[in-house]
C-alpha positions in Angstrom: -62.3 -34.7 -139.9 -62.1 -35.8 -136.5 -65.4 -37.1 -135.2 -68.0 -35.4 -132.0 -67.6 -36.9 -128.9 -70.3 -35.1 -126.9 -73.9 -34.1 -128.6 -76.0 -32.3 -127.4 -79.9 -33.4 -128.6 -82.5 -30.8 -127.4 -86.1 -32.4 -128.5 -89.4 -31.5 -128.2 -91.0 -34.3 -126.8 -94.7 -32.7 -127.9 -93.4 -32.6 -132.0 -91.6 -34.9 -134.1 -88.2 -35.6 -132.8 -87.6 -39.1 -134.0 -85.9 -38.0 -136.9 -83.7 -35.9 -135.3 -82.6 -38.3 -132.5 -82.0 -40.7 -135.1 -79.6 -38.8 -136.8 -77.8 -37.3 -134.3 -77.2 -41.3 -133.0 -75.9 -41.6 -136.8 -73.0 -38.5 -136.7 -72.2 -40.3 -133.4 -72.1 -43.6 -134.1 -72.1 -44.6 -130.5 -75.6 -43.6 -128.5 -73.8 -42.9 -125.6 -72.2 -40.0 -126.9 -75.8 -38.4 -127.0 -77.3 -35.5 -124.4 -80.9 -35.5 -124.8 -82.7 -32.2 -123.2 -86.3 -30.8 -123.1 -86.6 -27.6 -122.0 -90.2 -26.5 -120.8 -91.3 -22.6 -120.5 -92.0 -21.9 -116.7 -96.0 -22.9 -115.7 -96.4 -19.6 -113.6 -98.1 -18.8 -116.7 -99.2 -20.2 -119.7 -97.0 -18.9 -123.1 -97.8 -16.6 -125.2 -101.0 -15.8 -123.6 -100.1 -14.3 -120.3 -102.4 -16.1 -118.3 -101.4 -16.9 -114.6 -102.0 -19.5 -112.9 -102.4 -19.9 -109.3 -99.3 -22.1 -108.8 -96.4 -23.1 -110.6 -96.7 -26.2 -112.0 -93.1 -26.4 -113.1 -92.2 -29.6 -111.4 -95.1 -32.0 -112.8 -94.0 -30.7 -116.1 -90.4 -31.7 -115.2 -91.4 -35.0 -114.2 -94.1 -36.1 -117.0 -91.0 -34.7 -119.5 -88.5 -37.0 -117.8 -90.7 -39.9 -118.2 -91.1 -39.4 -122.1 -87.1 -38.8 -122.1 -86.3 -41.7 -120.4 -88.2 -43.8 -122.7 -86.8 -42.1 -125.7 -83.1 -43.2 -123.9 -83.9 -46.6 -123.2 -85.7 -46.7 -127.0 -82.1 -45.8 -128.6 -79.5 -46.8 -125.5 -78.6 -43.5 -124.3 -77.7 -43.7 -120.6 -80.1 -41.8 -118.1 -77.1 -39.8 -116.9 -77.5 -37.7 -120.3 -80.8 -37.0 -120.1 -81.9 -33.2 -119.2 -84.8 -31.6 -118.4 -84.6 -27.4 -118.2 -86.9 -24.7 -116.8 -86.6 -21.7 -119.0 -86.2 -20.1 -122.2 -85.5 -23.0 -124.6 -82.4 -21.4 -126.8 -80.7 -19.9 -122.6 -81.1 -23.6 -121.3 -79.8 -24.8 -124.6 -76.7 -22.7 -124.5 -76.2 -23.2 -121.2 -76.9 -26.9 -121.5 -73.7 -27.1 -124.3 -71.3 -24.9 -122.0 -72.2 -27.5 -119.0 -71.6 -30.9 -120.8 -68.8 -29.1 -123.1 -71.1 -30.6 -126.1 -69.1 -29.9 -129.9 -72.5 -30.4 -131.8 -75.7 -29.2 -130.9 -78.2 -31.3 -133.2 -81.3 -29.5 -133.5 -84.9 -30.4 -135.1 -86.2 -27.2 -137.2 -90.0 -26.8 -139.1 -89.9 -23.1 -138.9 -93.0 -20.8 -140.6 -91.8 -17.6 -142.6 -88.5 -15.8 -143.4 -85.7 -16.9 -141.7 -87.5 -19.0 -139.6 -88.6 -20.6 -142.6 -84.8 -22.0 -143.3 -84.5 -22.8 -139.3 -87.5 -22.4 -136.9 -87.2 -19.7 -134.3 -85.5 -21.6 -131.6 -83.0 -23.4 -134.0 -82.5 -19.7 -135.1 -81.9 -18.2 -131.5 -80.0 -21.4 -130.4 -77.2 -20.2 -133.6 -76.8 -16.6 -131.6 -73.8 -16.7 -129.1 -73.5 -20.3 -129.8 -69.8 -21.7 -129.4 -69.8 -25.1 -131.4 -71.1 -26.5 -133.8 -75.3 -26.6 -134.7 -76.7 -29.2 -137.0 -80.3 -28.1 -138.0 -82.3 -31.3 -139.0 -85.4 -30.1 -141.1 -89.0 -32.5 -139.4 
């Protein structure tokens, strides 16, 4: 089997990712094969209530989420180059993300609630439709 050379590593930097950093680091066995990536829903309003705000707060969001991913780089020696931070929906900006950096495994964290979720978590589960590599779902 001929190992991953580019992975991409979408976290949530609000939930337990540590796990899922660390074993993506493992399949890779070089930390500069890793593409971290945070994507944040767009502060025009606040998710899933519908509440708008009076400006968009999408950029303070960016920055306070590249400050947590640069410290989870420098914590496990991925270069800044491969960290991400996206505006959008989370499984789009993931997609996207992959296509960009031509990434052959997506590793994703996963602590879903019923059904199918259950087995993946909802974006781990939208992130495996239209996907074209391959997704490891880590269970947190």
């Amino acid at each position: 089997m001929q190992g991953y050379e580019t992975i991409l590593v979408p976290i949530d930097i609000y939930s337990d990712y540590e796990l899922v950093v660390e074993k993506a680091i493992a399949i890779a066995g070089n930390s500069h094969k890793i593409h971290l990536l945070y994507v944040a829903y767009p502060q025009t309003n606040v998710e899933p209530y519908g509440l708008f705000l009076e400006r968009d707060f999408s950029e303070e969001v960016r920055e306070q989420a590249l400050r947590q991913l640069k410290d989870v780089a420098a914590k496990h020696d991925i270069p800044y180059s491969h960290i991400n931070v996206e505006i959008g929906s989370p499984a789009d900006e993931i997609h996207h993300m992959a296509e960009k950096i031509n990434a052959d495994l997506i590793v994703v964290g996963t602590h879903g609630q019923s059904g199918l979720r259950l087995l993946l978590g909802s974006t781990a589960n939208a992130v495996l439709h239209g996907v074209k590599t391959d997704v490891l779902a880590v269970k947190v």
